[in-house]
N, C-alpha and C positions, 0 to 999 in steps of 0.2 A: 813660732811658726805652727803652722794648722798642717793634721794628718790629711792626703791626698793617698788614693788611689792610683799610681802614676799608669796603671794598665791601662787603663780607661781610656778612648778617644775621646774624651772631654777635656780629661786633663793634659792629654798629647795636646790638643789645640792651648791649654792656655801656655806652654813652651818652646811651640816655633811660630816663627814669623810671618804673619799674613800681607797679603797684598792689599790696594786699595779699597778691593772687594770683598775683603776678609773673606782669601780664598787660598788655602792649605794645599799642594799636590805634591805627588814623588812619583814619576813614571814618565809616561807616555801619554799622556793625557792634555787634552786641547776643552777647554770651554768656551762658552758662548752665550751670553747674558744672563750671567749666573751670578749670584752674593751669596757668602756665606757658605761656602761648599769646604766641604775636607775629599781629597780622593788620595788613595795609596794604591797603583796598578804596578805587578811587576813583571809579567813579559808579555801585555796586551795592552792595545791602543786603547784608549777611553775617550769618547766625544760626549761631553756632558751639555747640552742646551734648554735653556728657560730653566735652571735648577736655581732652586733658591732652600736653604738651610739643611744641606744632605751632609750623608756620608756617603762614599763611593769607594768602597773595598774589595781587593782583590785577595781573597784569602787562596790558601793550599788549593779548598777541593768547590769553592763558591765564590760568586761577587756579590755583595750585599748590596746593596742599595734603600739607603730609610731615612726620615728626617730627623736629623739631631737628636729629638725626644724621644725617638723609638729603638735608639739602641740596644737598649735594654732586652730588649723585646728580642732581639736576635737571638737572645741564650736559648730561647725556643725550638730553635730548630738544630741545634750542635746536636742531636741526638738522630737526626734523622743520617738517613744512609743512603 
């Protein structure tokens, strides 16, 4: 077996089970011609339309919103206040 990262929402997406859109949610959350989307919102509605390859995050003190490849790229801002 190969070392994973399981923090990651990368590696979250390859352990649950996607729809036919390969589309990942936990919340309150409605889309609309979307593939390939992950969203996790926890006490706010999310209407996600024409998204194609996101992440949609409802953190503590942020939503994030970025494509798949640019997750990384959030660590960037954990520093801001």
């Amino acid at each position: 077996f190969g070392e994973e990262d399981i923090g990651t929402w990368q590696s979250v997406e390859r352990y649950i089970k996607k729809d036919q859109d390969k589309k990942i949610w936990k919340g309150q959350i409605k889309m609309s011609n979307t593939t390939d989307c992950t969203a996790d919102a926890k006490d706010k509605k999310v209407r996600l339309v024409d998204g194609d390859d996101l992440f949609v995050i409802d953190s503590d003190d942020a939503i994030v919103v970025c494509k798949k490849d640019s997750i990384n790229k959030v660590k960037d801002f954990r520093t801001e206040k």
